[in-house]
C-alpha positions in Angstrom: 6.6 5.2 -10.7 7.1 7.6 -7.7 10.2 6.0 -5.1 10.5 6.2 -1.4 8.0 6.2 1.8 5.4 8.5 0.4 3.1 8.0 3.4 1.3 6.0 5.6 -2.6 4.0 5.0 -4.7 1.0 6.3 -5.4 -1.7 4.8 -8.9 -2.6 5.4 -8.8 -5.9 7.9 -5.3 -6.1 8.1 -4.5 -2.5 9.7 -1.8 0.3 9.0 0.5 0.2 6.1 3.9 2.4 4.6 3.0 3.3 0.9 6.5 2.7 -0.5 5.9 2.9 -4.4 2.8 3.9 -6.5 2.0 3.8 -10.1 -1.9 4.4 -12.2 -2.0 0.7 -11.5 -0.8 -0.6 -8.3 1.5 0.5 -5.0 3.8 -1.1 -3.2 3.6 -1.4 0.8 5.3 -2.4 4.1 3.3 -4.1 6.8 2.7 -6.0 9.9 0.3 -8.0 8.2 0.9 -10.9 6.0 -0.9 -10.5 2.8 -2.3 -13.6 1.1 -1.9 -13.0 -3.1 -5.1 -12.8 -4.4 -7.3 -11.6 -1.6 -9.3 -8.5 -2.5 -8.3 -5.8 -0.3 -9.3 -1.8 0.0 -6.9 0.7 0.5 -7.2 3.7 2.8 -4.6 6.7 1.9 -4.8 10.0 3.7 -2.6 12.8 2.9 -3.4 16.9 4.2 -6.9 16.7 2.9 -6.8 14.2 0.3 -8.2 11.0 1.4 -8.9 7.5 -1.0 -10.4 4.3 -0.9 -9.1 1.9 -3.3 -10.3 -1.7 -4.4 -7.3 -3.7 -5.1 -5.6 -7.2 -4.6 -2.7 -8.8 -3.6 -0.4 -9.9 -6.0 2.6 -10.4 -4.0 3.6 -11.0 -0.5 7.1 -11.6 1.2 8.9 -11.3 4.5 10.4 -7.8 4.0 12.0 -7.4 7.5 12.3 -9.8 11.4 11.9 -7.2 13.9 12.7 -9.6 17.1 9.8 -8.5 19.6 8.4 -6.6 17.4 7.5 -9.0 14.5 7.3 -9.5 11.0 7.5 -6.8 8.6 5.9 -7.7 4.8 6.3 -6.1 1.8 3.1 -6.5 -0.2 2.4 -5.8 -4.0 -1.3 -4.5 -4.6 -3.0 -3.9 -8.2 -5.3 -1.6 -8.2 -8.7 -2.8 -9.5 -9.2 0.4 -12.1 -6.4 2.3 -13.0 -6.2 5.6 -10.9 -5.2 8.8 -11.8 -6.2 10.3 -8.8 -3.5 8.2 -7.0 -0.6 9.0 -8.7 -1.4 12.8 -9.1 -1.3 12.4 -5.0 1.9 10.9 -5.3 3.9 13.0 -7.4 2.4 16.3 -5.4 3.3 14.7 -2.0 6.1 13.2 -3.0 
């Protein structure tokens, strides 16, 4: 598993995400959004010129952060539907 912000994405319907942590499987992520486990999700990373689209679900959701004005931060665990290679060779060049 590749640590630390490795970029930003966008959570299809529930808007711009930090990718924290990613593995084949799944990635971690920081949010504005509260993700409900076990909603089907798609996950939009861009890096340089790399860009995916992942099918995925929530399998965990907490309060991460309270940023006064500014809201609530979550911290959401996604699995990936297939593992993905792909993902984590973008990882561990960009990160």
């Amino acid at each position: 598993m590749t640590r630390g912000i490795l970029g930003a994405g966008r959570l299809v319907g529930a808007g711009p995400v930090l990718v924290m942590n990613v593995s084949r499987h799944g990635v971690a992520l920081r949010g504005l959004h509260r993700g409900l486990p076990g909603r089907a999700v798609a996950l939009h990373w861009t890096t340089g010129d790399d860009h995916l689209r992942l099918a995925a679900r929530i399998v965990r959701s907490r309060v991460a952060a309270l940023r006064g004005e500014a809201g609530v931060e979550y911290a959401m665990g996604l699995e990936f539907t297939e593992p993905s290679g792909r993902v984590w060779e973008l990882a561990t060049r960009n990160g």
